[in-house]
C-alpha positions as CSV (number, residue, x, y, z in Angstrom):
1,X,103.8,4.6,33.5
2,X,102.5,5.8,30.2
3,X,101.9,10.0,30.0
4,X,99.7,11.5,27.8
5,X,101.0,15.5,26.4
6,X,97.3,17.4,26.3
7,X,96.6,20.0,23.6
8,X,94.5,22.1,22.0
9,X,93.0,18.9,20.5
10,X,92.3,16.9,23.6
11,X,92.1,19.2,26.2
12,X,88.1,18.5,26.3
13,X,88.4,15.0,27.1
14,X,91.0,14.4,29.2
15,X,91.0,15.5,33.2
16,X,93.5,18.0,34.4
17,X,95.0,15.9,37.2
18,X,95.0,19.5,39.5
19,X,90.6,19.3,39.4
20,X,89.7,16.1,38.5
21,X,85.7,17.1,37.8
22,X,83.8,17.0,34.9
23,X,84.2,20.1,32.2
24,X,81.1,21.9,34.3
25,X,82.8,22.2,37.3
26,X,84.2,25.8,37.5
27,X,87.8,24.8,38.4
28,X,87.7,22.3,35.1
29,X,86.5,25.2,33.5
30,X,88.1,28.0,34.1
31,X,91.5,26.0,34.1
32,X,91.2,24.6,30.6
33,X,90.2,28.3,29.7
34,X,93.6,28.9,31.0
35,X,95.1,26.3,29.1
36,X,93.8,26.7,26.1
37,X,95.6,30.4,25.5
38,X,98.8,28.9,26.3
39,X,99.8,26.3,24.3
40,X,100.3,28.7,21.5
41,X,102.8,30.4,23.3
42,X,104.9,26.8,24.1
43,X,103.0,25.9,27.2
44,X,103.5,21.8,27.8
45,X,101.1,19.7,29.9
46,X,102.2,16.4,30.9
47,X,100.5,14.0,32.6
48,X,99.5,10.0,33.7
49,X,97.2,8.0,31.9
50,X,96.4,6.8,35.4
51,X,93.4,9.8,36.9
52,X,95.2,11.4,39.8
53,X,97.6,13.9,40.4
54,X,100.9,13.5,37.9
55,X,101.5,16.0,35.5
56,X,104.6,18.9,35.1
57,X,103.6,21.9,33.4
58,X,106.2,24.1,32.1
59,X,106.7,26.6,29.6
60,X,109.1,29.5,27.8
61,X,110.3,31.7,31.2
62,X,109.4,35.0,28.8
63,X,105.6,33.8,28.7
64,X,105.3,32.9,32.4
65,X,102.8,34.4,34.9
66,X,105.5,35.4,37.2
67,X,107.6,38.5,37.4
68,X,110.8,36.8,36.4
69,X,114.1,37.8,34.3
70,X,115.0,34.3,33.1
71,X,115.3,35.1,29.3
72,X,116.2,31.4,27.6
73,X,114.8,29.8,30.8
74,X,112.2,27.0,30.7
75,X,109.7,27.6,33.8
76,X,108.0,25.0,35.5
77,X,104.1,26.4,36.7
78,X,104.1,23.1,38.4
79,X,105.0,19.3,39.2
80,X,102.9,17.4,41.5
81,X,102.6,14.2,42.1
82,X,100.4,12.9,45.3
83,X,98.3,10.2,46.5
84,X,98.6,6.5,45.7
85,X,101.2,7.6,42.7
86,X,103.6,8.8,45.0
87,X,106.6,7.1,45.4
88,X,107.1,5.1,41.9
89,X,109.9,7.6,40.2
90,X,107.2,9.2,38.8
91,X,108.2,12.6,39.5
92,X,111.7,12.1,38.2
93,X,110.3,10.7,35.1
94,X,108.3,14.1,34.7
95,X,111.1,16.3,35.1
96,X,113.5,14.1,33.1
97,X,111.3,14.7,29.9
98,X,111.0,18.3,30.9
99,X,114.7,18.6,31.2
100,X,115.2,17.0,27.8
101,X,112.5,18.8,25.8
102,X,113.8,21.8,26.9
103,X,117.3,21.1,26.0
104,X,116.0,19.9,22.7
105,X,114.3,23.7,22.3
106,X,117.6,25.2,23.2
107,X,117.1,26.5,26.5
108,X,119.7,27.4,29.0
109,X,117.6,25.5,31.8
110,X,115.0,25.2,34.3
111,X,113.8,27.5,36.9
112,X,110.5,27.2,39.2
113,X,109.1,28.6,42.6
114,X,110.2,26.7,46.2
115,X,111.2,27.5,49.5
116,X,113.6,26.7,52.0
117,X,111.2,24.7,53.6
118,X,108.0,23.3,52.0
119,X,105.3,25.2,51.2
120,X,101.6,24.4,50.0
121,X,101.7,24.9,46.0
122,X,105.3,24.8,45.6
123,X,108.0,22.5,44.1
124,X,109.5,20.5,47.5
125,X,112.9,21.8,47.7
126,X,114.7,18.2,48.3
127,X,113.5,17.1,45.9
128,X,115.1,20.2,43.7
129,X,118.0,20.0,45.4
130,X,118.5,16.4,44.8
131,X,117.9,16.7,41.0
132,X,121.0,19.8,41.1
133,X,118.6,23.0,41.3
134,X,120.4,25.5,43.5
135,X,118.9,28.5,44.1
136,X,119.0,31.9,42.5
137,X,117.2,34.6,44.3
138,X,114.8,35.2,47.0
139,X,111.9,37.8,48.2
140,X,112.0,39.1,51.1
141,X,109.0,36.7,52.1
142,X,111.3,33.7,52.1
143,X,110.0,32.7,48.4
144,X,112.8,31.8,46.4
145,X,113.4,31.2,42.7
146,X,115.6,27.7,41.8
147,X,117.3,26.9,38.6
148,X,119.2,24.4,36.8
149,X,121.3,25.4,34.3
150,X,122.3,23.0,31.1
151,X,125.5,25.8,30.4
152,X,128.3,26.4,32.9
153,X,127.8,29.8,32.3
154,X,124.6,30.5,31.8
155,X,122.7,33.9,33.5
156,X,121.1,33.2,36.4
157,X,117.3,33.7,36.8
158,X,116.2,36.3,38.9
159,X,113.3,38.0,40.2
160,X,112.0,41.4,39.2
161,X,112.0,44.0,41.9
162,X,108.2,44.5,42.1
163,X,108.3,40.8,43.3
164,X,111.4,40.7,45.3
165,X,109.7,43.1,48.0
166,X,105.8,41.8,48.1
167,X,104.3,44.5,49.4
168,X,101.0,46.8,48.9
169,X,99.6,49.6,49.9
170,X,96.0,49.3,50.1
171,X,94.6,48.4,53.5
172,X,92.4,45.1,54.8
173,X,93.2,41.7,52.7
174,X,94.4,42.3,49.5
175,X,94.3,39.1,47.1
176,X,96.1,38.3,43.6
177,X,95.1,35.3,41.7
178,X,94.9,33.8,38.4
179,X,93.2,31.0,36.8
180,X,96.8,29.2,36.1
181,X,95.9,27.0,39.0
182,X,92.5,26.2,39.3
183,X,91.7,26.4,42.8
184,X,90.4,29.8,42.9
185,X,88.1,29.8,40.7
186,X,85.9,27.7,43.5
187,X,87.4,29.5,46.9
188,X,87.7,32.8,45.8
189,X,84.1,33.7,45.4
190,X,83.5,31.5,48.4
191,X,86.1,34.0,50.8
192,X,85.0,36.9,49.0
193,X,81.5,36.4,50.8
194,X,82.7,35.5,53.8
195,X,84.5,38.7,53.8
196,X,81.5,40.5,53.0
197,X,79.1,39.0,55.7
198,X,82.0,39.7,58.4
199,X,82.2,43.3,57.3
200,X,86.2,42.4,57.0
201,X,88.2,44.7,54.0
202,X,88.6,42.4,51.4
203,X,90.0,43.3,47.6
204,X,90.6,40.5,45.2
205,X,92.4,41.1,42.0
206,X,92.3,38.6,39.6
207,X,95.2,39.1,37.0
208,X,94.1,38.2,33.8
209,X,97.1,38.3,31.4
210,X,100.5,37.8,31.4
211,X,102.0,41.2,31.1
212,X,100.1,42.3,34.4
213,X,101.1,39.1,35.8
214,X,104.7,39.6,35.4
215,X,105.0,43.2,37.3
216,X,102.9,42.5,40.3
217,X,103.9,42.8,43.9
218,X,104.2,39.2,44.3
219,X,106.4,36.6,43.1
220,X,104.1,33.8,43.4
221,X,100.9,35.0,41.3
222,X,98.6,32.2,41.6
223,X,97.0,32.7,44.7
224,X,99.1,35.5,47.1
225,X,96.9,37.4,49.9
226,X,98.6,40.6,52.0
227,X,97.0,41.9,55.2
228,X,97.5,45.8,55.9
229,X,100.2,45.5,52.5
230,X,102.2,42.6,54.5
231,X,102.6,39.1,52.8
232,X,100.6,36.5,54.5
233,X,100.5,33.3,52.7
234,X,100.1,31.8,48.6
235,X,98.0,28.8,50.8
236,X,94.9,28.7,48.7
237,X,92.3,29.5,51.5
238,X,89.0,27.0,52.4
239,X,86.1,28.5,54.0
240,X,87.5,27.1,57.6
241,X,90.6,28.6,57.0
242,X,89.7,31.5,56.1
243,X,87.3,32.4,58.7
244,X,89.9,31.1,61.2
245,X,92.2,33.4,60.2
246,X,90.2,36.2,60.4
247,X,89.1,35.3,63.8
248,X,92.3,34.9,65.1
């Protein structure tokens, strides 16, 4: 498989893998918006020739959209590979360049979002664990920060406390989001106006740099939604789930 690094240069014309659309569709949009900011600050986007989901997206811990301490870290926003391109090595050949790259840039190693268990939108943990991550610390929601340290010694990652107890205080559904995935940009508005025809409490808060990212109540920032300041789920909602879930 050949990959293809996008930047500031080709972002325009080549697809995204995560919303393979053309550059009008909001998701295309509002993700290579996204993009666009980061690369300056040592964002890489990797990805297949091949159109379809394969591409690792990574970048310096300090200048992730999470509330992290991983100073020296590497953090992966995301790894997916799905469809007919599973199967063929393709995400170890992802994470390998990752893991050299980054070691080539000095850092101390690799840390991203998973679970004990799968979960929609994050890494697969056996596949972590079977590459060495172990994991480093976990909220109190069951979402857990792994890492893979290139020193023996090297500082664990960790999470802040604002993230390590998700919690809010504003009654109804409470949702935080950003455009680093670009799933929202479509189902947000769409829930948002369910919401509003059901007459349900519904506050969306879309976080729109880094430093407000990294001190929310949330370790996973992309997508997170509360009910009544409980954690419910980071799954990034449809229409018919949504309206499922609020009918019980």
């Amino acid at each position: 498989m050949e990959y293809i690094r996008v930047t500031k240069e080709n972002l325009e014309k080549e697809h995204i893998c995560c919303a393979i659309s053309n550059n009008k569709d909001v998701q295309v949009s509002s993700k290579k918006a996204w993009l666009s900011e980061r690369f300056d600050e040592g964002l890489v986007f990797l990805k297949s020739v091949e159109r379809g989901k394969c591409f690792i997206e990574y970048i310096p811990a300090e200048n992730a959209w999470v509330p992290i301490i991983a100073e020296g870290y590497m953090y992966i926003d995301c790894l997916w590979v799905s469809g007919s391109l599973k199967g063929h090595g393709y995400s170890n050949d992802l994470l390998e360049t990752c893991i050299e790259d980054s070691k080539e840039k000095g850092k101390r190693g690799l840390c991203v979002l998973s679970s004990a268990k799968k979960r929609a939108f994050l890494a697969d943990p056996k596949f972590l664990e079977y590459k060495g991550f172990t994991v480093s610390d976990e909220s109190d929601n069951g979402i857990q920060l792994w890492f893979l340290p290139f020193e023996k010694d090297a500082e664990q990652p960790k999470f802040k406390e604002c993230a390590k107890h998700p919690v809010t205080e504003e009654k109804g559904y409470v949702l935080y989001y950003t455009n680093q995935c670009p799933f929202p940009a479509k189902y947000v508005p769409l829930i948002e106006k369910i919401a509003q025809e059901k007459g349900v409490p519904f506050h969306s808060i879309h976080i729109e740099d880094r430093k407000t990212a990294q001190n929310v109540p949330t370790p996973v920032t992309n997508y997170a939604l509360f009910l009544d300041g409980k954690y419910v789920s980071n799954e990034i909602l449809s229409e018919k789930k949504f309206l499922k879930m609020i009918n019980g």
